[in-house]
N, C-alpha and C positions, 0 to 999 in steps of 0.2 A: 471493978475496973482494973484492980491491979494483974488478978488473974488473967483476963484477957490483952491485958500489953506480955503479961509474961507468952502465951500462943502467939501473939501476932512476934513477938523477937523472937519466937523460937521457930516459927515460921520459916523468917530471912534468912536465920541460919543457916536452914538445909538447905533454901533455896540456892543461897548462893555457896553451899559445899557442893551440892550437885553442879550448880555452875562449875567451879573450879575441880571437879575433876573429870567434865568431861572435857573442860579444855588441859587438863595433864593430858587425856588420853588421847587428843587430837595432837600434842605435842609428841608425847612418846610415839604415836603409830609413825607420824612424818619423820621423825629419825632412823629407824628403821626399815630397812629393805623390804621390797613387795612381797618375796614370799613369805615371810615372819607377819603382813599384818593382817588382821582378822583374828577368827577362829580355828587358823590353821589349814592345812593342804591335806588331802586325801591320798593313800598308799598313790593312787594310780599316778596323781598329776608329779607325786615323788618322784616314783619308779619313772615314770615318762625325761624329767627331767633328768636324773642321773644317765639315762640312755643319749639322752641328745648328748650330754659333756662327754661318752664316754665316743661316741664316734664322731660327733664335732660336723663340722661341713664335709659331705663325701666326694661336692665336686672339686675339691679343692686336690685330691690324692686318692682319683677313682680307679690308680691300676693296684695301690696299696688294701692288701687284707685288713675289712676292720678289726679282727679277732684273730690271734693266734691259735693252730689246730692244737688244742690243749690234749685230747685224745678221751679215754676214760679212766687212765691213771691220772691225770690231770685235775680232773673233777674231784676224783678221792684226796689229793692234795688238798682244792680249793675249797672241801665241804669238811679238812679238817679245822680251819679257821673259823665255822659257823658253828660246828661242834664244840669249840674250845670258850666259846663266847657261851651256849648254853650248859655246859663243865661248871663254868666260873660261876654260875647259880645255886653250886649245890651246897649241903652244909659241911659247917669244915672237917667234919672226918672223914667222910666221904668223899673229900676231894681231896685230902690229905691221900689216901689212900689209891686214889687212882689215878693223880699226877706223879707218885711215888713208883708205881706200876708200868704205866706208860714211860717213864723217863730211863727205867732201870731194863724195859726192856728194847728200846731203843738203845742205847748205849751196848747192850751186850749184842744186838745183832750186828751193830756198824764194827765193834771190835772183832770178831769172827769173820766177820765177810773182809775186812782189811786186815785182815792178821794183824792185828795189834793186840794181844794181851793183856788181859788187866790193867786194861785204861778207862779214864774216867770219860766224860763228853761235857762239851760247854754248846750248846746252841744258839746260833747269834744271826741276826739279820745284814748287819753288817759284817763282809766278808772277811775286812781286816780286823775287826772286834776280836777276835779271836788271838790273835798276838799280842795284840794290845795286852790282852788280860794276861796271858803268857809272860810279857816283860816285869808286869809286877809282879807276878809270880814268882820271878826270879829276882829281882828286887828286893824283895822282902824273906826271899831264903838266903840271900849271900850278905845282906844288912839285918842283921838279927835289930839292931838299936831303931832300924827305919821308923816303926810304928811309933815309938817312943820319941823320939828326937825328929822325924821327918828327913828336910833336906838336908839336913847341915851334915847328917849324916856323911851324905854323896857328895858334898863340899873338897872334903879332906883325899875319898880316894873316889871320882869320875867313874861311872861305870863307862863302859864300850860296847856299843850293840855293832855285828859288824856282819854289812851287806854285801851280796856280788854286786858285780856293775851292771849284770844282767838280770836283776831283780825286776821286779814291776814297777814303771816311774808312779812317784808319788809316796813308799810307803814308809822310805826314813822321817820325809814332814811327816807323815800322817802319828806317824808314834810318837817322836816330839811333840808333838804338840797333844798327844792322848797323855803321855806322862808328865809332861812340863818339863821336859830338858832340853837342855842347849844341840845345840847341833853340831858341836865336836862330840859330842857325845856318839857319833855315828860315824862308824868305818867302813871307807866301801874297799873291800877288795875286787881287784883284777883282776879282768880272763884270763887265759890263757893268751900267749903272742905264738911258741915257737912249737909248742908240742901240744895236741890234743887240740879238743874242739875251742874256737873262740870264744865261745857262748856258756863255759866252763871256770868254774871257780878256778884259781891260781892255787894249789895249795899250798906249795914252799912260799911264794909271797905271804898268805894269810897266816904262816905261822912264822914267819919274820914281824909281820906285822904286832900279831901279839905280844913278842918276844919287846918289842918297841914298846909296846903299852906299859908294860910290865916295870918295865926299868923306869920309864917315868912314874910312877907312881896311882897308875889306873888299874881298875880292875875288870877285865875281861870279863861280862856279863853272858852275853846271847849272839846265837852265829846264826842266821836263816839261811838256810840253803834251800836249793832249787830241785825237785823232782819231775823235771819239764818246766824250761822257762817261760816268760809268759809271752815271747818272743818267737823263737823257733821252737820250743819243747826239747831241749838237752836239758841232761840231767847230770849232775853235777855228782862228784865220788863220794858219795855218802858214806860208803865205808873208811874211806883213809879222814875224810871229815869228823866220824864218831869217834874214832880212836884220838884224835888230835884235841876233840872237844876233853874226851873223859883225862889225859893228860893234863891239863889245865882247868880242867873244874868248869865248861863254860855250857851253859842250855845248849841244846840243840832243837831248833823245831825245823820242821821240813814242808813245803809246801810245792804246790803243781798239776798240772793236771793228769802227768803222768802216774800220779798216786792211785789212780782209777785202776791200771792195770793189775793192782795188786788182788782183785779178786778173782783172775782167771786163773787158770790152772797153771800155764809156764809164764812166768815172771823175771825178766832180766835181774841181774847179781844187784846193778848198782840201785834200784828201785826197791829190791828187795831189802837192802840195807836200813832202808827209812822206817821198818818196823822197829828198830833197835832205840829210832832216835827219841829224846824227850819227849814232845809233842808232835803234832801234824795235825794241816787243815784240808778240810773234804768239802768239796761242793758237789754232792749229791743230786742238785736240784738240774741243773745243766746235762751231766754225765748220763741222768734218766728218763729225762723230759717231763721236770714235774716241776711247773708253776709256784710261784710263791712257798717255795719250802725252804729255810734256815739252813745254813753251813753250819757245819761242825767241823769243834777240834777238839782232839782225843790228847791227851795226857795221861800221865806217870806221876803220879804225886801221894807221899801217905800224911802228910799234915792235911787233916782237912781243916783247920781254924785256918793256915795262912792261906787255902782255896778259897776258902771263903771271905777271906781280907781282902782278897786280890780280883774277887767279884766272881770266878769260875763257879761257885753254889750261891745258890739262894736256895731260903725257905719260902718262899712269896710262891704261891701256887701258880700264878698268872708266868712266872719267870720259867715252871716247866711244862707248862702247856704248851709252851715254843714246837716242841716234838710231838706233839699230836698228827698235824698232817705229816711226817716222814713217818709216823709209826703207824698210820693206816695205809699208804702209800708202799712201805717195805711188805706189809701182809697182803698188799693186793699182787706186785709184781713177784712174791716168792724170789730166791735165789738163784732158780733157775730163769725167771724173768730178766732179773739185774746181771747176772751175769752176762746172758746173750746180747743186752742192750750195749754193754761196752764191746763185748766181743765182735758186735757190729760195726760198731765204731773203728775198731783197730783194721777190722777188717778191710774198709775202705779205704782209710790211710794206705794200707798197703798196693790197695788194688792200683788206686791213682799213682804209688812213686814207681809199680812194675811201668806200669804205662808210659809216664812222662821219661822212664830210662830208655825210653824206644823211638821220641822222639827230639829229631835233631833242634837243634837252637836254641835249647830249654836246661839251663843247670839246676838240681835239687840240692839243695843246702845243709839236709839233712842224710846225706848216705852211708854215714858214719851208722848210725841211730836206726839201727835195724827194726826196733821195738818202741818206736817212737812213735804213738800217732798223732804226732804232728807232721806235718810235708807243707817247706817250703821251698817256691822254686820263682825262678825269674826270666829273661830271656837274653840271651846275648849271643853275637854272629863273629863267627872266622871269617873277615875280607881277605881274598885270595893275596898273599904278601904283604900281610900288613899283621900287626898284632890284634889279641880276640879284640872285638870290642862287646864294651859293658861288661868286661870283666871285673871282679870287687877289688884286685889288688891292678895298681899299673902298672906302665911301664917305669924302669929308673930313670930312664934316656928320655923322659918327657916332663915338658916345663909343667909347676903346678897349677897355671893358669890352664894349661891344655887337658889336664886331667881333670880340674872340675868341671870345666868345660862337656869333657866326655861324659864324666861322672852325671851331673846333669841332663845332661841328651840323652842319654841311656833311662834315666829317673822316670822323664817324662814318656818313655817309651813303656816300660814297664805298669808306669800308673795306667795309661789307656788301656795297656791291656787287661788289668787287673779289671777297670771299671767295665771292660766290654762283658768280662766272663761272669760278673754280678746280676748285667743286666740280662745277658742271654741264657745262663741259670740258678736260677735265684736258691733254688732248693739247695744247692753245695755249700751258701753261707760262706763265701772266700771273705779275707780281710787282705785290703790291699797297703801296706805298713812300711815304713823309711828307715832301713837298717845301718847303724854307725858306721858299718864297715863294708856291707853287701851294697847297699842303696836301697832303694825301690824293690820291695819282693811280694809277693801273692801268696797268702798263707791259707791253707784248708786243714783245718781242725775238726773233724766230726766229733769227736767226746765234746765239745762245748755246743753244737750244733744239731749234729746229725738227730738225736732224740726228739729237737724243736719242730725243726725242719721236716724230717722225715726222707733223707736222702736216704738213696737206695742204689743198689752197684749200676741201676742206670744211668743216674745223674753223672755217675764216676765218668764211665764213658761217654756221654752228651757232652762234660766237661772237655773229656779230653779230645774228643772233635772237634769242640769250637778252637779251643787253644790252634791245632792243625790248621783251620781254615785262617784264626789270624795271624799268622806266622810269616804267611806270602807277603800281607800286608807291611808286617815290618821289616821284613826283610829288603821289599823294594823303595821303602822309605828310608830305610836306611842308604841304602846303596844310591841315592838321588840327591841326597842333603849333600854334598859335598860339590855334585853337576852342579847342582842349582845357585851355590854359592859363588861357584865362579864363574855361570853364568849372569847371574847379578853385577859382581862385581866388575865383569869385564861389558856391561852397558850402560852406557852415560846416562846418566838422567835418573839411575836406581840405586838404593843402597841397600845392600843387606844388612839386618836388623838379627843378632847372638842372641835369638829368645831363649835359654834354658829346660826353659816349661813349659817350652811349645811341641806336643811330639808329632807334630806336620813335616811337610817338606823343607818349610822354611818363615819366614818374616820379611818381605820388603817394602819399600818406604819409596816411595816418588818424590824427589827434592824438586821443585817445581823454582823457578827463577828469582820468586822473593821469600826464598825459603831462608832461613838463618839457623846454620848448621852447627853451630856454636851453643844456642838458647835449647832449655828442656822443657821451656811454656806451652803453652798450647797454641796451636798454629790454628786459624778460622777458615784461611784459604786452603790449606795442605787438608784439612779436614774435609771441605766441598769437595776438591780433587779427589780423594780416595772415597768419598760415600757415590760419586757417579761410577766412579770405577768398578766400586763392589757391586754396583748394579750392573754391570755389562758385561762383568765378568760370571754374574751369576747369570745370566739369560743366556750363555752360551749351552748351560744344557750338558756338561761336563759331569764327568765322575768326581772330580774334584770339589772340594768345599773348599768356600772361600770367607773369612770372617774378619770384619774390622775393628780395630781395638788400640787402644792406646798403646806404643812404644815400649819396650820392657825398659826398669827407670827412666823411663822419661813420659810427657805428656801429649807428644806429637802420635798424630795415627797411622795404621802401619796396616797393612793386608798381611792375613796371615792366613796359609796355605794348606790344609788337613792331609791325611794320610793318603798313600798313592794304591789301589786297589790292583795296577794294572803298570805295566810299560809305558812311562809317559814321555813324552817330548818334550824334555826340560826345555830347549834352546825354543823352542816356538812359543813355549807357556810364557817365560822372559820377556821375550819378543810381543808376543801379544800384551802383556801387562806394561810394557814403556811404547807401545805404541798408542791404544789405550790412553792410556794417561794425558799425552803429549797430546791427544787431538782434545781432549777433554780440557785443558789447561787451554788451549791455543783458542779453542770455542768461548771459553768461557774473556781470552785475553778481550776474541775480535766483539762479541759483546759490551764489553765494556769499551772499547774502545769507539764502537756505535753508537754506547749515549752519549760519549762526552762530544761525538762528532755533529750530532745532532741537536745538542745544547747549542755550541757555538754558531750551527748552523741557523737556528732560531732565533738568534740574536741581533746575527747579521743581517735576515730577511728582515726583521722588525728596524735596524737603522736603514735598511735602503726603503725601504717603506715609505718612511717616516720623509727620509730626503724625497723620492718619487713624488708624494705627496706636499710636500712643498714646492718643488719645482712648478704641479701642476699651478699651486695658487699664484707663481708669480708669472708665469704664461697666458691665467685664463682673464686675471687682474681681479684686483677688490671689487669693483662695481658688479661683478658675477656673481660673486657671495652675498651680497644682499640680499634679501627675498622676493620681495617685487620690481627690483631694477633688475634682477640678475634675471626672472622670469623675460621681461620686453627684452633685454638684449638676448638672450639665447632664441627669439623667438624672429628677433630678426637678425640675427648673425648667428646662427647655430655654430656651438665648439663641435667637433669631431671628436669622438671620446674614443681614449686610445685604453684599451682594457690592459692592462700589463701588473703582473705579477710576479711572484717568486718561486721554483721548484726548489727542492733538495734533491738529488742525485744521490741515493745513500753508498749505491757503489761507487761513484766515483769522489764522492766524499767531497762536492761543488757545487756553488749557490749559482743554478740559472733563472735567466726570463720565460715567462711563458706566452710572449708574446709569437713565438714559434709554434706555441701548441692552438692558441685561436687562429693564427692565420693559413696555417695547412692543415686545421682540422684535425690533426695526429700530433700524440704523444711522441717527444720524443726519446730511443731507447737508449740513449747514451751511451756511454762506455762500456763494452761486454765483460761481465763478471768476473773477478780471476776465479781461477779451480779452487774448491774446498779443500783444504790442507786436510791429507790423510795418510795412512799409513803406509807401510809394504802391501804390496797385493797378497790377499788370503790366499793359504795354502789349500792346494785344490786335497779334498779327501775322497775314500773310496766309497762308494754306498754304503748307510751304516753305520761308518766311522765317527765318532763320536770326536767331540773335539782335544787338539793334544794326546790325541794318540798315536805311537809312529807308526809306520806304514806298514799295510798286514801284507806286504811282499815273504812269500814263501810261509803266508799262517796259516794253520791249519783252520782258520772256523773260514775261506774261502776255498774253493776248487784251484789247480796249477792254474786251467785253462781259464777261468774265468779272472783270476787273480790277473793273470797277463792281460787279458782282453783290456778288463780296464786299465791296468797300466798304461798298454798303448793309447787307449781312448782319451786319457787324462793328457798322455804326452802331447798326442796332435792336436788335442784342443790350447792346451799350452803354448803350440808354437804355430798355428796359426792366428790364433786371438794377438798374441806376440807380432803377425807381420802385419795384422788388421790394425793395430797401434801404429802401429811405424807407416802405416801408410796416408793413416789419419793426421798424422803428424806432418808428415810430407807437404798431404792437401793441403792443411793449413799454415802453411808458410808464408810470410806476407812474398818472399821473392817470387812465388808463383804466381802469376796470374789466375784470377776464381773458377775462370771458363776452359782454362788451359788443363790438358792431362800433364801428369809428370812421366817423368821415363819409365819408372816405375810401375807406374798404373798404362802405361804402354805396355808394357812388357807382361805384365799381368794378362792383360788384355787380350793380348796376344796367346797369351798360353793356354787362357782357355777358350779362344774360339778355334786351337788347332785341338786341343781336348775332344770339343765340342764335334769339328769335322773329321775323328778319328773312327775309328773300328769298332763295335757298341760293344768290343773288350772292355774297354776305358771307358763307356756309360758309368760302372760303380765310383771310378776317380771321381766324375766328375759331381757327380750325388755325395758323396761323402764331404769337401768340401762344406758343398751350400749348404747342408743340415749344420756342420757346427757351425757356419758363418749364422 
């Protein structure tokens, strides 16, 4: 017995361990996300899923490429990543040896292809990674005690890293906070103001500046200068910069993407100098058109214990596999590959600043920078007598309100253009970017682009057609925003609205009667007024866009007016937007002022009702109202039942009887309607004519002869319709009797029944008439 209790507990046991873990397993699957539970997912439904994340919803951005054209240097890039992952399987001498291979001879082709010399390479994914590791590099050669001591070290003398002002935003934080220093620790120097390019290091400032440093008790660390800013692509005097560093003992690293150029054959002085300097960073991967490949930065250093303090070596094999895809990538495109590819590049730049030197309205920012392929350029107009406008500097003689003013209207002119030429060629890769000093400019950089993209000198010129077709555009927008203002301001009822950032004709604002021009809330009413408007205004069928939008700072809505393709009729467009309005406003007043008429109106038919009805019970008497008394007397005194009710009159806004309308059988039609409150009479246009455009008298897309014909045809419908008013008018005068002619319609009369008994010369008179009547 005892053995068998001992099976039957050992039984329970399992029984309920198998219990309890297949309710773990029911707990762990239910924490766990769907694709993790089971036995796992198969290669396909993987592969399937990474596909959908990688192109996501297509109707959502169906004119967008899912996939960048990588090309088939592209693929050698991305297949050195797969490679590098089956590398890191081998055993360690063997990968010892051919990470040591691969790293050494990357290194030595990027040094020969950049003329750099006996420099070393750091591979980094991150772009700014590369300085970063540079700053300690110099950290720990100018603080021998740093590794031993750390901070306190740089306590006693502050180092100085010091920046231009046209560096790339973000990269003094960015190193701050990669080193842990404060941020006086960072000096920006200034461009230039009076001599040389803006966008240029200051150099007698930057070495005052040091000369500051000095005396206080800091140590001038590292200078970054610029090889092509990230801006416009000026490049900075890297020569009088090297000699000023090696005076003072301060790094020198150089960065830009005009560092590219240094593998062509001719290479400007001041580019060429950045061979000399300490370090420099290369972005290879843009400059070639190759996908996912590592930036490098080349160095000068013979400690390699403090490179390797400062993180620029590893022995970690996975840390020089980094170069694998640039080092199958540099053997696929050969030298003569890579060379061409920039040379394309430059070559473009050029094509487009010969171009844009040719045409009118367009300043290039770069004409200085012959060998720069960077071109930017912007748009601004000579008004006959007046100073340029959208020019970067202003006038003295103008207040600052009126220059940001300009400065602004210009911005927003700029930007559209910038976003038109995006859209209409996408392959040129323009950046449309907000300059301190320029404003608004359109930047086309092929070394960052052109390899991706794959522009080609036709794109150049597609570009620079489109720019020519929108030129007209701004030019007559320009030239109309100023009509337009003081046609607004000089009609009651409109306000022009100073949008900035609007680059339309204009902004205006219908003040309607209970508008409160004080308050920046939101108006409910002024909102209905302007959403009917933008509907009437868009059904005319115009060249013009019209769009409704809140107020710039403020909350009230406003119409706002897009760019003018064509000669527009500012005075009629005005004119039609407050006429508009006002019948809109005035519809909407006599509405409301109909329910409230009709409210009252129903009130008062229900108390005369009410009285009516009383009246009858004390006329017909109590004994009527009974039921069976009331039956014998009406039976033998019949009441005569007088049917009487109440009208409303909505025109005439009066409570009658309708005891008029049973006894004549006819409604009656009360008081005649007043006239619909409406505008100026439409301006009569020519066949064609699209709305607010002025009159194509003397335009070439009609003939002289037919241009005249309707002229006059418009005329004499004008001024007969004109005497067919005034004589309607006439008729309806109460002084005239209904039956009676006026002298007028005498006269009239008279003219054409002598017309009529004339010579059948005068037959066409008298036909021309009756057709337009």
């Amino acid at each position: 017995m005892g053995k068998n209790l001992k099976e039957a507990m050992k039984m329970l046991e399992d029984s309920q361990r198998r219990t309890e873990e297949e309710n773990g397993k029911k707990l762990l699957s239910g924490d766990i996300p769907g694709p993790l539970q089971g036995s796992g997912q198969d290669m396909v439904s993987i592969l399937q899923l990474v596909q959908n994340l990688m192109h996501g919803d297509e109707d959502e951005e169906p004119q967008s490429a899912r996939i960048q054209n990588i090309g088939e240097q592209g693929h050698i890039a991305l297949l050195g990543h797969s490679l590098g992952a089956y590398i890191s399987t081998l055993n360690k001498e063997k990968l010892r040896k051919l990470t040591t291979r691969i790293l050494s001879d990357t290194t030595l082709w990027l040094c020969r292809i950049f003329r750099y010399e006996n420099g070393c390479a750091y591979f980094h994914e991150e772009e700014r990674e590369g300085l970063a590791k540079i700053c300690r590099l110099a950290i720990h050669s100018r603080y021998e005690d740093f590794v031993v001591d750390g901070f306190n070290v740089l306590y006693n003398k502050k180092p100085v890293i010091y920046l231009s002002a046209a560096a790339r935003p973000g990269l003094g934080q960015y190193l701050c906070n990669q080193l842990g220093l404060p941020f006086p620790c960072l000096s920006r120097v200034p461009c230039n103001t009076m001599f040389g390019s803006q966008h240029q290091m200051d150099v007698a400032l930057l070495e005052k500046l040091i000369k500051d440093d000095i005396e206080r008790g800091k140590l001038p660390l590292l200078l970054v200068a610029n090889a092509g800013t990230a801006a416009v692509g000026h490049t900075d005097k890297i020569g009088r910069l090297k000699e000023l560093c090696e005076q003072y003992g301060i790094w020198l690293h150089v960065e830009g993407v005009n560092l590219a150029t240094l593998a062509l054959g001719y290479v400007s002085s001041s580019v060429l100098a950045a061979t000399k300097c300490d370090s420099m960073t290369l972005t290879p991967g843009p400059w070639l058109g190759l996908p996912a490949v590592p930036a490098v930065t080349l160095y000068k250093h013979d400690d390699p214990a403090l490179t390797l303090v400062a993180g620029l070596t590893s022995n970690k094999p996975a840390d020089k596999l980094r170069a694998l895809p640039l080092w199958l990538s540099l053997q696929y495109l050969g030298l003569d590959g890579i060379v061409e590819r920039i040379k394309h590049a430059c070559q473009l730049s050029q094509r487009l600043q010969e171009s844009l030197k040719k045409v009118n309205h367009i300043k290039i920012l770069v004409e200085d920078e012959l060998s720069s392929p960077v071109v930017v350029f912007r748009f601004f107009q000579e008004l006959p007598g007046s100073d340029p406008v959208c020019k970067a500097v202003p006038a003295p003689n103008m207040a600052p309100s009126a220059v940001g003013r300009e400065r602004h209207s210009c911005d927003a002119l700029n930007r559209w253009l910038g976003e038109q030429l995006k859209q209409l060629v996408p392959a040129s890769g323009l950046t449309v970017m907000d300059l301190e000093a320029e404003g608004v400019c359109v930047r086309f950089s092929p070394l960052m682009t052109a390899a991706v993209l794959g522009t080609q000198g036709e794109d150049v010129d597609q570009l620079v057609a489109c720019i020519q077709s929108r030129l007209p555009v701004l030019t007559c927008t320009l030239q109309l925003r100023e009509e337009f203002k003081q046609e607004v301001t000089g009609t009651a009822g409109l306000l022009h609205v100073d949008d900035p950032n609007w680059p339309g004709i204009g902004v205006v604002r219908y003040e309607h009667a209970n508008d409160d021009k004080n308050s920046l809330k939101l108006d409910p009413e002024g909102e209905k007024i302007h959403t009917g408007l933008l509907k009437k205004l868009n059904e005319l069928e115009s060249d013009l866009t019209f769009k409704m939008g809140p107020e710039y700072k403020s909350m009230k809505s406003c119409i706002y007016i897009g760019m003018a393709r064509d000669d527009i009729d500012v005075s009629e467009l005005v004119e039609t937007i407050a006429v508009t309005a006002r019948e809109i406003e005035e519809n909407s007043r006599l509405l409301e002022n109909m329910t409230e008429v009709v409210r009252k109106g129903i009130q008062e038919a229900q108390v005369q009702l009410q009285k009516a009805n009383e009246e009858r019970l004390l006329e017909e008497g109590v004994l009527r109202q009974i039921p069976v008394v009331g039956s014998v007397l009406n039976w033998f005194s019949p009441v005569q039942p007088s049917q009487k009710g109440r009208t409303f009159n909505l025109t005439a806004g009066s409570l009658e009887s309708t005891e008029h309308t049973y006894v004549y059988k006819v409604q009656d039609t009360g008081v005649t309607p007043p006239q619909t409150p409406s505008g100026t009479r439409t301006k009569q246009r020519l066949p064609g004519q699209k709305p607010f455009k002025r009159s194509l008298r003397g335009s070439d897309a009609l003939s002289e002869t037919s241009s005249v014909s309707h002229i006059e045809d418009l005329e004499k419908m004008e001024h007969l319709s004109g005497g067919l008013e005034q004589e309607a008018l006439e008729a309806n005068s109460p002084e005239q009797h209904p039956g009676a002619p006026t002298p007028h319609e005498a006269d009239q009369t008279g003219a054409f029944q002598n017309r009529a008994q004339g010579p059948e010369d005068d037959c066409p008179q008298v036909e021309e008439p009756e057709r337009l009547r």
